[in-house]
BAFI-3210 file (N, C-alpha, C; in Angstrom, 3 decimals, decimal comma, padded with zeros to 6 digits):
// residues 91
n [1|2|3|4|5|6|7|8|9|10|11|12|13|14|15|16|17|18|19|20|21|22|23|24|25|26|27|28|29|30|31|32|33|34|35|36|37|38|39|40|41|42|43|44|45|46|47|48|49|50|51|52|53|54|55|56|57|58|59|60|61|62|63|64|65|66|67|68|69|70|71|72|73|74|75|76|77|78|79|80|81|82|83|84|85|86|87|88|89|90|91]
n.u [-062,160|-059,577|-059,628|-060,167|-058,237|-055,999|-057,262|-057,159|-054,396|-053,490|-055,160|-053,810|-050,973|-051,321|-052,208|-050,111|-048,473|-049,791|-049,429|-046,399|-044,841|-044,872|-043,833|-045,711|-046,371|-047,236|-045,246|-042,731|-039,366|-036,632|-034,072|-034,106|-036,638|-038,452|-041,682|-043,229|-043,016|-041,621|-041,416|-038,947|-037,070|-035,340|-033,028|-034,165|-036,874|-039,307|-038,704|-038,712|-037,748|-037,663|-038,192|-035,880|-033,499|-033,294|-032,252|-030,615|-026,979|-025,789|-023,565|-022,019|-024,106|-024,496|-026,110|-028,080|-026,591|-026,064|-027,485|-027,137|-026,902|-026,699|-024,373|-026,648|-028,322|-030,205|-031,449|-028,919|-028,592|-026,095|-023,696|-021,863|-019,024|-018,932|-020,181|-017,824|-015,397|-016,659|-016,602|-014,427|-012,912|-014,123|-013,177]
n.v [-064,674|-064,853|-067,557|-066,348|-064,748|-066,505|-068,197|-065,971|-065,847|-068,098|-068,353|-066,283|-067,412|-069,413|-067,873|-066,624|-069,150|-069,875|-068,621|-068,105|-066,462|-065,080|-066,610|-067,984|-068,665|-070,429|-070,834|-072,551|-072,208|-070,600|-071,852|-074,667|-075,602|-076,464|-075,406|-073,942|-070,560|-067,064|-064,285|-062,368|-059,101|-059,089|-058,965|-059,094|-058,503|-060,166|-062,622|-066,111|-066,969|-070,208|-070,769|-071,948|-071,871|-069,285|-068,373|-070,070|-070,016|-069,541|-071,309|-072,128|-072,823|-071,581|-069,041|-066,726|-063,527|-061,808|-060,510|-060,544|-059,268|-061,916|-063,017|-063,806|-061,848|-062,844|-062,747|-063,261|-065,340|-065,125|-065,412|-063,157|-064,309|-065,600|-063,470|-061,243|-063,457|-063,469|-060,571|-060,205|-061,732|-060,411|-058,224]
n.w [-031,773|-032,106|-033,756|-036,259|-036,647|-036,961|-039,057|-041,143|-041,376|-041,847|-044,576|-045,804|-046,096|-047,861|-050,230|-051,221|-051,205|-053,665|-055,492|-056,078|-056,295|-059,028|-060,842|-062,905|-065,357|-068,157|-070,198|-071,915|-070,275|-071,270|-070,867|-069,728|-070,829|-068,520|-066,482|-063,875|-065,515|-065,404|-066,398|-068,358|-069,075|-072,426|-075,102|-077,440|-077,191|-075,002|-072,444|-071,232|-067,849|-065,851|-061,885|-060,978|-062,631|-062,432|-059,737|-058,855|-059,712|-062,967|-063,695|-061,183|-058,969|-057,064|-054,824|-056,383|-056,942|-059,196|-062,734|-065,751|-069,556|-071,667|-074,442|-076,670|-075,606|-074,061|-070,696|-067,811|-064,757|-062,151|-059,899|-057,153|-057,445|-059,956|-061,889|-061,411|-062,456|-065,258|-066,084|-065,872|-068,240|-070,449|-070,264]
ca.u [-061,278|-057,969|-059,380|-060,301|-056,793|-055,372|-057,724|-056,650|-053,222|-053,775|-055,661|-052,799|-049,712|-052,118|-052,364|-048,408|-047,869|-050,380|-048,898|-045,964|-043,454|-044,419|-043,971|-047,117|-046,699|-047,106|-044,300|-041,260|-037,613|-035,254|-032,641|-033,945|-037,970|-039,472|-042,302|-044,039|-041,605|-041,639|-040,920|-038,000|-036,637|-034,470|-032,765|-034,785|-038,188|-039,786|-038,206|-039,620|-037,272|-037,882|-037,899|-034,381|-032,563|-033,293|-032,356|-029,272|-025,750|-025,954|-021,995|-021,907|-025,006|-024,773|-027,101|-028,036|-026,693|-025,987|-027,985|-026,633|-027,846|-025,212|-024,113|-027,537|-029,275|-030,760|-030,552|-028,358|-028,200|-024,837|-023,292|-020,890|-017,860|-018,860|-019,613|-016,457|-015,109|-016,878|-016,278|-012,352|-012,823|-014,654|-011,971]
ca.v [-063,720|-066,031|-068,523|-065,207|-064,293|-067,783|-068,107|-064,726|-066,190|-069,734|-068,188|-065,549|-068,245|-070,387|-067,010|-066,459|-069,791|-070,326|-067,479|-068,996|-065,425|-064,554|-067,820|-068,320|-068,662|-071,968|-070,691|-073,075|-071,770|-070,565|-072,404|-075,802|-076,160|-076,455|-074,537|-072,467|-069,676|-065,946|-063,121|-061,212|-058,532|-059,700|-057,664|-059,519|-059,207|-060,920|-064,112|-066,712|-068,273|-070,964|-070,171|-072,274|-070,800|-067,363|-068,156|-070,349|-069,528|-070,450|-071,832|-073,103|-073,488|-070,925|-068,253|-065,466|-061,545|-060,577|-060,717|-059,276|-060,066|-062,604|-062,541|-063,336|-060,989|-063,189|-062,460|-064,608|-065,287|-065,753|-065,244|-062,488|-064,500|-065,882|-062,438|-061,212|-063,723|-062,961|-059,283|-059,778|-062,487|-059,476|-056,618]
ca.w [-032,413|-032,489|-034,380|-037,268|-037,196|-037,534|-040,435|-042,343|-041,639|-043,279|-045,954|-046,523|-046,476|-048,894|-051,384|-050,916|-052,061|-054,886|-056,309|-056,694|-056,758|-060,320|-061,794|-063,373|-066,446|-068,807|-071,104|-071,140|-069,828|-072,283|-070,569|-069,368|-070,536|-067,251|-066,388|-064,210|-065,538|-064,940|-067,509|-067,955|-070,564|-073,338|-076,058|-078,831|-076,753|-073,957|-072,452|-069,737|-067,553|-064,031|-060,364|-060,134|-063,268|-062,078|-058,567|-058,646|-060,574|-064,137|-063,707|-059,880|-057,848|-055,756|-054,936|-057,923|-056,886|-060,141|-063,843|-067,405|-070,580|-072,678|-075,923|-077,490|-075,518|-073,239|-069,310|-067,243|-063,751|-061,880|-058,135|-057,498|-058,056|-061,553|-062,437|-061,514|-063,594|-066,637|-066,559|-066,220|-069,306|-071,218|-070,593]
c.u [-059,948|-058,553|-059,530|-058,742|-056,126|-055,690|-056,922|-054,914|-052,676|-053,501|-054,857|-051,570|-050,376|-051,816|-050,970|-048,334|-048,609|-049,767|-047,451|-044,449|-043,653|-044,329|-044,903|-047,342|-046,390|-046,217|-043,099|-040,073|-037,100|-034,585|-032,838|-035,831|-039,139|-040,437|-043,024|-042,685|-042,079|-041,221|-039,951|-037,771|-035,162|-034,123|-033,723|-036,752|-038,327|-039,130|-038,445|-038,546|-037,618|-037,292|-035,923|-033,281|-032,408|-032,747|-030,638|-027,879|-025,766|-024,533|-021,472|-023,278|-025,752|-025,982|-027,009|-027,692|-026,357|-027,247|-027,667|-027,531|-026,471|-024,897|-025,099|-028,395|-030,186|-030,444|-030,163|-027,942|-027,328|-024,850|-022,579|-019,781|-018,185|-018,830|-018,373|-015,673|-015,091|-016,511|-015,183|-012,369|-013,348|-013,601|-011,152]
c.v [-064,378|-066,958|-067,390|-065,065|-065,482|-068,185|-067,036|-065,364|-067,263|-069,332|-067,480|-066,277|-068,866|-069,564|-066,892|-067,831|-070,665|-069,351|-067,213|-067,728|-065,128|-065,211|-068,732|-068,439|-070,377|-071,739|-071,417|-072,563|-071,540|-071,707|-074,461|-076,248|-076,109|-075,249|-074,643|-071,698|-068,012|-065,175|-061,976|-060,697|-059,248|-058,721|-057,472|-059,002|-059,773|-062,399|-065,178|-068,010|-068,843|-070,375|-070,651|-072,079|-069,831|-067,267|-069,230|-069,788|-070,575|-071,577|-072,563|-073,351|-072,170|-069,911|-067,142|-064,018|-061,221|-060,935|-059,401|-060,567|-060,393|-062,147|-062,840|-062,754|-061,503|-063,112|-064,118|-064,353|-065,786|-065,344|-063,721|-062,997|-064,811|-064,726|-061,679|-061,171|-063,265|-061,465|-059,519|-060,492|-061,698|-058,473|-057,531]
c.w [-032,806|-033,425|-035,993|-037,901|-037,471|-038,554|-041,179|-042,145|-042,721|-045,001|-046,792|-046,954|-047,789|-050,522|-051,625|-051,917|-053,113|-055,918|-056,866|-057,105|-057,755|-060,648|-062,256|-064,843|-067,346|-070,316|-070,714|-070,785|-071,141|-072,110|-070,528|-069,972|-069,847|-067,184|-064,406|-064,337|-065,048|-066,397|-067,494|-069,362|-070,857|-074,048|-077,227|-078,580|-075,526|-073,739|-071,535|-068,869|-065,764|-063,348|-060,539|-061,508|-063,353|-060,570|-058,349|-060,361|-061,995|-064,045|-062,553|-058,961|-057,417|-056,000|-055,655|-056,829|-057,591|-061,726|-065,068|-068,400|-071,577|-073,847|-076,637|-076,783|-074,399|-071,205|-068,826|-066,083|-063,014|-059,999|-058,650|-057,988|-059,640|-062,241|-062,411|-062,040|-065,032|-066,997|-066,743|-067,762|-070,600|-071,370|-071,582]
res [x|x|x|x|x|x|x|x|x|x|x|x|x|x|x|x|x|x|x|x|x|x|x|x|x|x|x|x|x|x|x|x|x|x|x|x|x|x|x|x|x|x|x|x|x|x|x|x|x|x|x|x|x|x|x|x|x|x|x|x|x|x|x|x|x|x|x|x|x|x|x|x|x|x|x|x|x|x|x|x|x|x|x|x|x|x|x|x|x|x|x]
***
């Protein structure tokens, strides 16, 4: 019975990370190319961007908590402080 459940465990981390979060797709990045990307809405349409331009700050590094869509429409992922920024640079 333990070795069952250590299996369904394996086999479940294995599915977890063939699967890759949604980034399955062989469409290149908006931003940088790379692929596997993911799909997000755009203003224009559909747009496909990578695990690590959706996940770090387009402007410092850091880790993504916010996403707007820029001036052409495309989303863009930032921190809180960059957004911040950009809103005060918008008023």
């Amino acid at each position: 019975m333990r070795k069952r459940v250590i299996g369904l465990l394996v086999m479940a981390a294995v599915a977890l990370f063939a699967c890759g979060g949604g980034y399955n797709s062989d469409t290149p990045c908006i931003y940088c190319d790379k692929t596997p990307t993911k799909r997000f809405e755009a203003s224009s349409g559909d747009c496909y961007v990578c695990e690590s331009c959706s996940t770090k700050c387009m402007f410092c590094d850091k880790k993504v908590t916010k996403q707007y869509l820029n001036a052409l429409g495309y989303p863009t992922f930032v921190c809180g402080e960059c957004y911040e920024e950009i809103q005060e640079l918008n008023e």
